[in-house]
C-alpha positions as CSV (number, residue, x, y, z in Angstrom):
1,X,-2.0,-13.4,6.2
2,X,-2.5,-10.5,8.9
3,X,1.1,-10.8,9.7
4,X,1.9,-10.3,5.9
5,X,-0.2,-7.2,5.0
6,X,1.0,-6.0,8.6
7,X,4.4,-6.5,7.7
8,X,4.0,-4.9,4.2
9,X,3.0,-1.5,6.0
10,X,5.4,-1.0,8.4
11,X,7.8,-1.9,5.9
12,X,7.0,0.6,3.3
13,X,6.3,3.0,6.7
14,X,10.5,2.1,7.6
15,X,11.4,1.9,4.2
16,X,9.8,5.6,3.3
17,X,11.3,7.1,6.3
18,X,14.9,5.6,5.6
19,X,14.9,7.5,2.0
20,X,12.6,10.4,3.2
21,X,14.4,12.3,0.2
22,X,14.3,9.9,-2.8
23,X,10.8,9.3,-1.8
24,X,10.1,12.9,-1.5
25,X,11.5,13.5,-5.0
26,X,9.6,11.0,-6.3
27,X,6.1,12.2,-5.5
28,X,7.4,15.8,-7.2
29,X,9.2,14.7,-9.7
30,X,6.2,12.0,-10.5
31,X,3.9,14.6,-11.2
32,X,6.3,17.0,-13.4
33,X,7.0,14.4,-16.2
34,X,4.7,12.7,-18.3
35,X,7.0,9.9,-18.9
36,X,7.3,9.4,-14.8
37,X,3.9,9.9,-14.4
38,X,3.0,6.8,-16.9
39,X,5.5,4.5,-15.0
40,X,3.9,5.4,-11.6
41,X,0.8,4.6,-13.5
42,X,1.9,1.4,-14.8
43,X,3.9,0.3,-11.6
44,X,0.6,1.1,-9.2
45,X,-1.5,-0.8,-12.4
46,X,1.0,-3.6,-11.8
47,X,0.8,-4.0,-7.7
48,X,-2.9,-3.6,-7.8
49,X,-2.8,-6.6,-10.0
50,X,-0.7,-8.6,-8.1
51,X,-2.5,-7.7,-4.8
52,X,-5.9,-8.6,-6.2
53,X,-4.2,-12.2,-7.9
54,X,-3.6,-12.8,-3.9
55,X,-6.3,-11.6,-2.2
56,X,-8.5,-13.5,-4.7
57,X,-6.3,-16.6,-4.2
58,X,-7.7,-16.0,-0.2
59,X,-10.9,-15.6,-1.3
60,X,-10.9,-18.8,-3.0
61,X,-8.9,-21.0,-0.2
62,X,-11.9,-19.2,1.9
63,X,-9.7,-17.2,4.0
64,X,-11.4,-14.0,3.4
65,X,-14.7,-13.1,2.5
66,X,-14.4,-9.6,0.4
67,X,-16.4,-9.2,-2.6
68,X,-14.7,-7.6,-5.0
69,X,-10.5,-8.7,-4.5
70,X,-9.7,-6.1,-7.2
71,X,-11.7,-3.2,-5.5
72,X,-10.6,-4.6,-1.6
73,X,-6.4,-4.6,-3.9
74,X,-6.8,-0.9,-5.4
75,X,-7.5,0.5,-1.6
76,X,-4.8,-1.1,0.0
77,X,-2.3,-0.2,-2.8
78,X,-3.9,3.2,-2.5
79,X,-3.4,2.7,1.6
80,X,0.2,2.1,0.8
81,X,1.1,4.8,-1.5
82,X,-0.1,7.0,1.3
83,X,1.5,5.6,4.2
84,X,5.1,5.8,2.4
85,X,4.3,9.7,1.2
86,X,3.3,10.4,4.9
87,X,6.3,8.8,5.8
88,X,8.7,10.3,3.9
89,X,7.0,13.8,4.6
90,X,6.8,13.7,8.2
91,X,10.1,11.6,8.6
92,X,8.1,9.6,11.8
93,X,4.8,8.2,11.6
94,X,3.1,7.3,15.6
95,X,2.7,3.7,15.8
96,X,-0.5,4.5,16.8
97,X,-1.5,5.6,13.2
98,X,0.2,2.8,11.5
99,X,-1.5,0.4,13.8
100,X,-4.6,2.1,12.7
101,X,-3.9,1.8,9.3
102,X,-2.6,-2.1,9.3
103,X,-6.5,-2.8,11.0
104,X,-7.9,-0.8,8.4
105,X,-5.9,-3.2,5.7
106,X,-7.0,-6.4,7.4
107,X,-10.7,-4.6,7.3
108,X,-10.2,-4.2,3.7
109,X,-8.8,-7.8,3.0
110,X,-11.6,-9.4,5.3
111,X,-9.0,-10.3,8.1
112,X,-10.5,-8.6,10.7
């Protein structure tokens, strides 16, 4: 499961970086428009809800620990809407600070 959150951050990191400019537009044009702002709404709704379906699926095969899945699933969605803004902003984010933030994620998941 470490391999598949890690996975899930570099790949939005990549991803962000290889469409700097749609994702750029995005976080603008996101914030401009009511009717963009509910979809980002509903589509970060959505992801939180699948994350916390999984990491509460973990909890319950006793993989992790965490408490609360749905608090531990709004942080790392939150940790991933970041990552890709950063990304797309700076164009190349250190592998240090991606490693940084995949340990953090496994922290948050209880896969440290």
């Amino acid at each position: 499961e470490r391999v598949r959150i890690a996975g899930w951050l570099r790949d939005t990191a990549e991803g962000a970086r290889r469409e700097r400019g749609v994702v750029r537009a995005w976080h603008v044009y996101s914030n401009a428009d009511e009717a963009v702002v509910k979809a980002r709404r509903e589509a970060v709704d959505a992801a939180v809800d699948r994350v916390a379906g999984y990491l509460e699926a973990l909890r319950e095969q006793h993989v992790t620990a965490i408490s609360s899945s749905r608090f531990a699933a709004y942080a790392l969605v939150a940790l991933v809407v970041a990552l890709g803004r950063d990304a797309a902003l700076e164009g190349n984010v250190a592998a240090a600070k991606i490693e940084g933030l995949v340990s953090l994620a496994w922290d948050l998941c209880g896969l440290s």
